[in-house]
N, C-alpha and C positions, 0 to 999 in steps of 0.2 A: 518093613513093618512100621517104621517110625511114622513115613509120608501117611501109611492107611489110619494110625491112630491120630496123627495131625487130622486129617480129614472127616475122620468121626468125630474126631472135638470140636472142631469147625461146626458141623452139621447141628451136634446140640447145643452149642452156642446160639447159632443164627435164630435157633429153632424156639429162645428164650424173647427175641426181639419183639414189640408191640407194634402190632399191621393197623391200619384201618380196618374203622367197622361196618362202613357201607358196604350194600352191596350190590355194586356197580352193574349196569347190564351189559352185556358180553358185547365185544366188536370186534369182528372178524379183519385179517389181514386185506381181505381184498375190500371191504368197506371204508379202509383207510386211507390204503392206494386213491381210491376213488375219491376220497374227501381233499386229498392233497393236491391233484389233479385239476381238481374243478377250484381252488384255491390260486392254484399257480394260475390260472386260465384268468381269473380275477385281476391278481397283480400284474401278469404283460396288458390285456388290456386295459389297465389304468396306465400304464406306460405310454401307450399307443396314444389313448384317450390326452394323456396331460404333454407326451410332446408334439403334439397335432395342434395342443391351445398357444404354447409357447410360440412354436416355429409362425401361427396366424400373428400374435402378437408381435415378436421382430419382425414380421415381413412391412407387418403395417407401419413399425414405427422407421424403420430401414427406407423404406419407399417415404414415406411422409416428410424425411430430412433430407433427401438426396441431394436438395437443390443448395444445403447447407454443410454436406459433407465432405471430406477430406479426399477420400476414398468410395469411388462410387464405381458399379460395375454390371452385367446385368444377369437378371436371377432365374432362374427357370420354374421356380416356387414349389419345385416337388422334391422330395425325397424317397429314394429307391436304395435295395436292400436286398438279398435273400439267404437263405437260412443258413448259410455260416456265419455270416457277417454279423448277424442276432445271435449266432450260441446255438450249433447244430443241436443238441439238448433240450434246449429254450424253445427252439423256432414252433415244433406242435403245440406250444402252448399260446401261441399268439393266435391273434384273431384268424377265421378261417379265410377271411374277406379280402386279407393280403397277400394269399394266394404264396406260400413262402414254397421254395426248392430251391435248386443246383442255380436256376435261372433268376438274374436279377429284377424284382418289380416293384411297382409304386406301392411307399405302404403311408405316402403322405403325400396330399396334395392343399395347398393352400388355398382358404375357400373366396369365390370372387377373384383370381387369380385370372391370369391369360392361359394359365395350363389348365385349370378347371373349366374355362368359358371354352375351350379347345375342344371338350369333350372326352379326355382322358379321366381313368379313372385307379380307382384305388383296385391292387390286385393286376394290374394291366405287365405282362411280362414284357420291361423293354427288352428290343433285338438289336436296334441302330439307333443311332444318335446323329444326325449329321451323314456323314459318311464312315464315322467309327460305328463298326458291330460289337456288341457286346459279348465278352467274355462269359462264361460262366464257371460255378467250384468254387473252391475255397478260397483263392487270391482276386477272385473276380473282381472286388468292388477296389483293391490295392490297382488293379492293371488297371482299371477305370480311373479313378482317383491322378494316377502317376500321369496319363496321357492327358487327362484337360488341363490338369497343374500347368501342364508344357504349350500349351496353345492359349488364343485370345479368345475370350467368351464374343462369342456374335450376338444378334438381337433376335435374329430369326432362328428360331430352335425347329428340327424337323425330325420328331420322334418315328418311328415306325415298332409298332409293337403288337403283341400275339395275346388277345383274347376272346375268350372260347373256342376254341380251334380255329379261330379265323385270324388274319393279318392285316392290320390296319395302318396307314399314314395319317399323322395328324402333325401341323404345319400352327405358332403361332408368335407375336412378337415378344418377346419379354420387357418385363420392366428394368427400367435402371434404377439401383437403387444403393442405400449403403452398404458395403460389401463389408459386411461383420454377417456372418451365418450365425445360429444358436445351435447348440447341441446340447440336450439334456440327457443326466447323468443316471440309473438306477441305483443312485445312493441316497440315505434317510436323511443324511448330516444334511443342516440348513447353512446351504452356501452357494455363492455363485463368484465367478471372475472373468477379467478378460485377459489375452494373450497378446494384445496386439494385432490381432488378425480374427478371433473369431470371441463367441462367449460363451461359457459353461456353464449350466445353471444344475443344478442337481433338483429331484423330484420334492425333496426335503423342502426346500424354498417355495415350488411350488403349493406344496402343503401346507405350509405357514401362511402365504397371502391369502388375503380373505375375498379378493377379486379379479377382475383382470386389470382394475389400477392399478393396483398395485405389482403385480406383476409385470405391467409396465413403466414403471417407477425402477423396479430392478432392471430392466433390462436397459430403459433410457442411463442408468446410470453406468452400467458398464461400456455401453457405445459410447457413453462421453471418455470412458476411460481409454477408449481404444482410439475414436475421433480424434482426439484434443492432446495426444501424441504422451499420453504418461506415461507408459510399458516404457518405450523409448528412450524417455527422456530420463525414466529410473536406472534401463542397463546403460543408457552415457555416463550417467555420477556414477554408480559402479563402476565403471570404468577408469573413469577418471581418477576417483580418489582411491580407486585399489593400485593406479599407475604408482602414487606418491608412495601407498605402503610397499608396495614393488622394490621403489629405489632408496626408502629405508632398511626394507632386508639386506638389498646390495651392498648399503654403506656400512651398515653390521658386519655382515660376512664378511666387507673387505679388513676394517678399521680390527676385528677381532680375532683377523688372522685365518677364519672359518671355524672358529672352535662357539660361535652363535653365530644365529639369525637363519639359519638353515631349513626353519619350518615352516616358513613364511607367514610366520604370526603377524607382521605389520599388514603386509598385502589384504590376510582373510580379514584384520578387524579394520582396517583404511574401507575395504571393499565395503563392508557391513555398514561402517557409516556415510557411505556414497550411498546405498540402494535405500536406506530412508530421509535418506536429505529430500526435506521438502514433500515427504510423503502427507503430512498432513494436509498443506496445501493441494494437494495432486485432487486428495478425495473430497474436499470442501467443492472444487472444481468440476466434479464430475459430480455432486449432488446437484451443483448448480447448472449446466449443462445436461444434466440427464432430465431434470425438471422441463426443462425446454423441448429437448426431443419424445417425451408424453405427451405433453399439450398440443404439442404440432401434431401428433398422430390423433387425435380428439380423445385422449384419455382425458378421464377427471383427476388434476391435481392437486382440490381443495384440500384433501386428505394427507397431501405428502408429506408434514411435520410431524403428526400424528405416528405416520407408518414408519420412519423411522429413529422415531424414541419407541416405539414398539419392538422392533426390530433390536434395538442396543440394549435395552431393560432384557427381554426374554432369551438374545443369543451374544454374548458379549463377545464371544471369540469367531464370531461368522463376517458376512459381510458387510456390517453393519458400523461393529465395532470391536477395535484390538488397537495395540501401542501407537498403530501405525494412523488410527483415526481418531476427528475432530472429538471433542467432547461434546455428550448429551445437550447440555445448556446449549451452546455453541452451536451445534448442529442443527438444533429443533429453531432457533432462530433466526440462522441464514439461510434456512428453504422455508420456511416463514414467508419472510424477506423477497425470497426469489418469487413464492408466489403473488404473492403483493406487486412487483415488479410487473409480471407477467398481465398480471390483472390489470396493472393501470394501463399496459401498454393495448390490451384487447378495448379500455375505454375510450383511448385516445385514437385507437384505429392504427395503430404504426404496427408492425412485423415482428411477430415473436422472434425473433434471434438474438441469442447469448450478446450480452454488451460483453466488449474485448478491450484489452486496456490500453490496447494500440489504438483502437479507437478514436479519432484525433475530431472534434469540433470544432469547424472555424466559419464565422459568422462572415467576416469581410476577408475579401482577398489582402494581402498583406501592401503594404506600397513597395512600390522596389525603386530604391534609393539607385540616382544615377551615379554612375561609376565614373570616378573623372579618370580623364586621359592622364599618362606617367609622360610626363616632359622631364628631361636630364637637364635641362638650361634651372628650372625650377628648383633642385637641388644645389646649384652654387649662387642661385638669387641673393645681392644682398638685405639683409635687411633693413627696411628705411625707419 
């Protein structure tokens, strides 16, 4: 009796509350369905749409440094995918044109490319690769992925693949280029990084640049970051200086009988101050090497000072700017700098490449001083 009279009070309570006054025209469920539908279809192809623009930009700028990079390897310049891989959920809302199922296909080819001038196309279901056939389902693109991991990329790639019911070979050389691949993110946060090995750019980033300079501005800078060995060179000082907090927790431990040091607070904050030793420098260094590898690719880098004090004003915690980077002043006047550098070097005719501070100039060969004979009589000579 309580709950029903609770429930009536409830009812003329609610029933006191003030609605709106418009009066809204009716929209039916399956009106909705249909608006959300055609919305989702929107946002994958802007995904498709903007990681099609990034993957053409690293390729161009990947290829453009090759002859200056660390790590160079060769690329096949397509991206293949199918509908797990994307988000069995997701996959009916991408474009129809990438042909998505069980079976793996091209849903990116880079344009002017040797896989494009091959005649492969977007939607084209690869079967074989070489002498590997293609897997297909849900682990497909992991059993693919694990097996080239394992082998040497060749130059001559010999796809065989199935479109419109028919079976095609198509046979061409690849380019050699930076071996930093791009992968873009479907997240809003405006951020990008490098791993070492490849680089992440999120859609966010791309929605913030205002052209494809500037997007390749970001992407030069994280090849510098991966190129010019930082990732690296950050997990060594980690290393290193978490080794020292290591063997101060040991000396704790021992000297205190084990009643401290047991949580290894020296090791995590030793470590912590190893992983940004010298961070600031790392990112001055990859502004100024990423500037280089734009330019090489014929990007416009008049702009680059500009874009990022743009960048550290509108996102301070991205990748732009945080503890770990140069200050605004600072920054906006050593790519300045670099472009200025760059410039003079385009008037003087000499070769866009990073000045290195091993660098060594020497105008004349050095004299080399004759080396006299060691005689043991010359050691008890008197003197006259």
């Amino acid at each position: 009796m309580k709950k029903i009279l609770g429930i009536v009070f409830l009812s003329l309570l609610t029933g006191c509350l003030e609605t709106p006054k418009g009066n809204l025209p009716s929209i039916s469920q399956g009106e909705i369905d249909m608006e959300a539908e055609r919305q989702k279809r929107i946002t994958y192809t802007k995904y498709i749409n903007q990681m099609s623009l990034v993957k053409e930009i690293g390729y161009k700028i990947n290829y453009s440094n090759a002859e200056i990079c660390n790590k160079v390897d060769y690329a096949s310049a397509i991206t293949y995918a199918n509908k797990y891989s994307l988000g069995e959920k997701k996959a009916k809302f991408f474009p129809t044109e990438l042909n998505l199922s069980s079976k793996i296909s091209i849903i990116n080819i880079v344009k002017n490319s040797p896989a494009e001038k091959s005649g492969l196309q977007l939607g084209d279901k690869i079967l074989q690769i070489g002498d590997y056939e293609f897997p297909e389902g849900k682990n497909a693109l992991k059993k693919i992925s694990k097996f080239f991991s394992k082998i040497e990329k060749q130059e001559l790639d010999k796809i065989k693949i199935e479109r419109n019911g028919q079976i095609r070979t198509f046979e061409f050389k690849k380019d050699k280029i930076c071996d930093y691949p791009i992968i873009l993110t479907q997240d809003n946060i405006v951020n990008a990084f490098a791993d070492g090995k490849k680089i992440i750019m999120t859609q966010g980033i791309v929605d913030y640049a205002k052209d494809n300079n500037e997007i390749a501005l970001i992407v030069g800078h994280e090849i510098a970051h991966n190129d010019r060995g930082h990732i690296d060179a950050k997990k060594k000082n980690t290393l290193v200086m978490g080794s020292v907090g290591f063997i101060l927790d040991m000396m704790t431990i021992y000297y205190s009988g084990g009643t401290s040091g047991g949580n290894a607070e020296n090791t995590e904050m030793w470590s912590k101050i190893g992983s940004e030793a010298f961070s600031v420098d790392f990112e001055k260094d990859a502004d100024y090497g990423g500037v280089y590898y734009a330019v090489r690719a014929g990007y416009d880098i008049s702009n680059a000072n500009a874009f990022w004090e743009r960048m550290g004003a509108a996102n301070p915690k991205s990748i732009a700017f945080n503890s770990s980077h140069p200050a605004t002043a600072e920054r906006y006047l050593q790519i300045r700098k670099t472009v200025d550098e760059i410039n003079k070097k385009n008037a003087q005719g000499l070769a866009l490449i990073p000045n290195e501070k091993n660098d060594l100039k020497i105008d004349e060969k050095p004299t080399e001083k004759k080396k006299k004979k060691f005689n043991i009589k010359n050691v008890f000579k008197k003197k006259t």
